[in-house]
N, C-alpha and C positions, 0 to 999 in steps of 0.2 A: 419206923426205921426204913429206909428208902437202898433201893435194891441198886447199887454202884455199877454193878454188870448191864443192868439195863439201863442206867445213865450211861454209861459208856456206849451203847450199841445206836442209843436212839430210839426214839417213839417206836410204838411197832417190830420192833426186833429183838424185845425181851426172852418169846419163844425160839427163836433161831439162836443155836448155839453156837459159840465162835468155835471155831478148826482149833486153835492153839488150846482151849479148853480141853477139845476132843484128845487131841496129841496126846496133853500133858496126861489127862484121866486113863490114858491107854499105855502107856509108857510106867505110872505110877503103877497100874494092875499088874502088868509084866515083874518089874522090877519086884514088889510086895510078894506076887506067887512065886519066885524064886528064892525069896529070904533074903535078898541083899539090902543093903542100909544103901542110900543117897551118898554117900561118903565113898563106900565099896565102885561102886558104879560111875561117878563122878570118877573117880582116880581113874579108871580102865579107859574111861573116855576119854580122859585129856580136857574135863571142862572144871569149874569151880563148882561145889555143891553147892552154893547160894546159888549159883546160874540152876545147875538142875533143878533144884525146888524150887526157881520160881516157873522153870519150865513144865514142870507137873500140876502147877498150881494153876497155870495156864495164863501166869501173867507176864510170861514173856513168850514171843514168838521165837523159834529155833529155827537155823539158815537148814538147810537141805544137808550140807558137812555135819552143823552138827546134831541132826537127827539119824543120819549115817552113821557119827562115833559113838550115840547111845544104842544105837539097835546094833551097832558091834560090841560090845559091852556086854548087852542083854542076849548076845548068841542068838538074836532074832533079826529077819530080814526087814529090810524097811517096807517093803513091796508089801510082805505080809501085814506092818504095822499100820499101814497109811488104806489099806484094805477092811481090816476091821473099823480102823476110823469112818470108813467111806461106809460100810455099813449101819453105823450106827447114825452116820446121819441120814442115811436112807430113811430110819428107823422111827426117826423123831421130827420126819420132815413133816409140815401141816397136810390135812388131808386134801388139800385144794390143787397141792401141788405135787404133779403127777411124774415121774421118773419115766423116760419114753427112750428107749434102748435104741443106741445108733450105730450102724454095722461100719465094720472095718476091713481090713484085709484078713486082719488075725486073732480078731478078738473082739467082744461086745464092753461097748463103752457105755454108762448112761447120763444123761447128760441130766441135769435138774433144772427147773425151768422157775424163775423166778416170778 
């Protein structure tokens, strides 16, 4: 059986995970801990629940709007939401590739290095 995710990505990019994957897995957890159905959460949003599932399933990509109308939905921040995502790709980056913290005025950025 031949892994479609990683035809999609390309030789070599099977272990790197897509962001939209991330989103949708991070979003579907929120939504799940709080008990709401796709249905519930899609309507608060203002999007179609075929769009939301396939947005959790990570096979569509969501504009910046409407990842804002679901984390208004889920009573959660997007800042917060796109933060754990950015964790978890820290998480599961190879070990080759080193996260090297770059300063700012007001805050530490890191940047990943390909």
């Amino acid at each position: 059986m031949r892994d479609t995710k990683a035809d999609e990505r390309g030789k070599g990019d099977a272990d790197r995970p897509l962001l939209r994957e991330l989103v949708g897995d991070e979003l579907r957890r929120l939504r799940r801990e709080q008990g709401r159905t796709l249905a519930d959460v899609a309507r608060h949003a203002r999007i179609s629940m075929p769009y939301l599932s396939e947005v959790e399933r990570g096979r569509k990509e969501a504009s910046s709007e409407v990842l804002a109308s679901v984390c208004d939905a889920l009573s959660v921040d997007l800042g917060a939401l796109l933060t754990e995502v950015g964790r978890t790709l820290l998480a599961t980056r190879a070990p080759a590739r080193a996260a090297a913290p770059v300063r700012t005025a007001s805050r530490d950025i890191f940047c990943l290095a390909a």
